[in-house]
N, C-alpha and C positions, 0 to 999 in steps of 0.2 A: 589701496583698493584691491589690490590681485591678494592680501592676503583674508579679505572677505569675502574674494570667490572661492577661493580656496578653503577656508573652513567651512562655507555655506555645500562646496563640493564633495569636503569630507565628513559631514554631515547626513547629506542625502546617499552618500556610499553606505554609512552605519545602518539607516534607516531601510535600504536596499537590501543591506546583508541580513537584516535581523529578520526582515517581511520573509526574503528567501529561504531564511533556514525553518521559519515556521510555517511555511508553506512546505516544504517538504516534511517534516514534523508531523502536521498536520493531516496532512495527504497520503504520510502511512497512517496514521491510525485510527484514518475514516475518512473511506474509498472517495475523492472526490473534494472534499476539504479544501486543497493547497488551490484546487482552482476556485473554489467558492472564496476562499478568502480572496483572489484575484479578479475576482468580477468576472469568473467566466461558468456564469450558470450555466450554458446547454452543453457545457464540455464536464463539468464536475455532476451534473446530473445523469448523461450519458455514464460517467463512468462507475459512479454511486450505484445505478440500478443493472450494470452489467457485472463488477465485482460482486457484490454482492447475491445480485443471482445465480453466479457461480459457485457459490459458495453455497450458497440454500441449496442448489441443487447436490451439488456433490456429498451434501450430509442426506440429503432423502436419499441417495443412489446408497447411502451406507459407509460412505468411503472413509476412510481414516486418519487422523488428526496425530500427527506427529509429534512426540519428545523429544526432547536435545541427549535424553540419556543411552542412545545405543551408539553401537562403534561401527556398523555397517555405513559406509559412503555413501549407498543409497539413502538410506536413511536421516544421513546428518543434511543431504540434497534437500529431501523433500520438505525436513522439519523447517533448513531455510525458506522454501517454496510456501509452507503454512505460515511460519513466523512474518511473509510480507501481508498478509491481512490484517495485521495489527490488532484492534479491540475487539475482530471480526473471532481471532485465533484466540484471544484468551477467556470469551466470553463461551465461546466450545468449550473450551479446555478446561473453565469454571463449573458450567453446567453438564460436564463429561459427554459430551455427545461425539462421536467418534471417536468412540475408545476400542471397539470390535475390532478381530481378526478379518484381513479380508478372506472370506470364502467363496466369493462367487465372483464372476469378471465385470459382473455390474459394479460390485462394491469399488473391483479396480477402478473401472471409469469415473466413480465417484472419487476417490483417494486424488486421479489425476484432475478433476475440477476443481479440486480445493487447491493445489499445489498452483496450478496454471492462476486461479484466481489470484492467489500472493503475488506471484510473480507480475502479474497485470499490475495491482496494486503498485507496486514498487516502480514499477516503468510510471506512471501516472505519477505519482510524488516526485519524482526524480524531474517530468516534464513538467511539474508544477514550478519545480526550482530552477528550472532553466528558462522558462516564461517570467518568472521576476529578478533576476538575474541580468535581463535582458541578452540572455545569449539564443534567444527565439522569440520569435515575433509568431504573434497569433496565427 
């Protein structure tokens, strides 16, 4: 008997661990995702039309879209900061849009909406996997 709890337990572990890794999966690579796969629409919609708006904005303000190719620290920071928007950053990066120099401190503020959106991103994917996980309750 305990060894059909026990596979029925290590069962629902695998099926836990695989939900949870592609909810975080998910969740980077569109904003929102990891909690929609989890039934939590008004928390993956909230974050779908807040990442995402951060992002539109910061490409109208100008801002720029980071390479993994230069050696400045700042830079390799910020490419991380872009690289957590996931399909958001290579669908930029495909359609070259923030590719400019920043010259003006709008475009700054634009450069840092894109970067701060990533990072939101990732915070949210990460919360996606800690919600099916069960290491956080709603």
């Amino acid at each position: 008997m305990t060894t059909k709890v026990q596979a029925s337990a290590t069962a629902a572990g695998k099926t836990n661990s695989t939900q949870a890794i592609l909810a975080l999966l998910a969740g980077w690579l569109i904003p929102g995702a990891g909690h929609f796969l989890l039934k939590k629409w008004i928390r993956g919609s909230l974050l779908f039309v807040s990442i995402v708006s951060m992002f539109l904005i910061g490409l109208t303000l100008k801002g720029k879209i980071y390479s993994p190719n230069t050696g400045d620290l700042l830079d390799i920071l910020n490419f991380a900061g872009d690289l957590g928007n996931g399909l958001l950053y290579f669908l930029a990066k495909a359609m070259d849009m923030g590719q400019g120099n920043v010259q003006i401190a709008v475009a700054d503020y634009g450069t840092k909406f894109i970067v701060v959106a990533g990072l939101l991103n990732i915070v949210s994917a990460v919360d996606a996997h800690s919600l099916a996980i069960g290491r956080k309750r709603s």
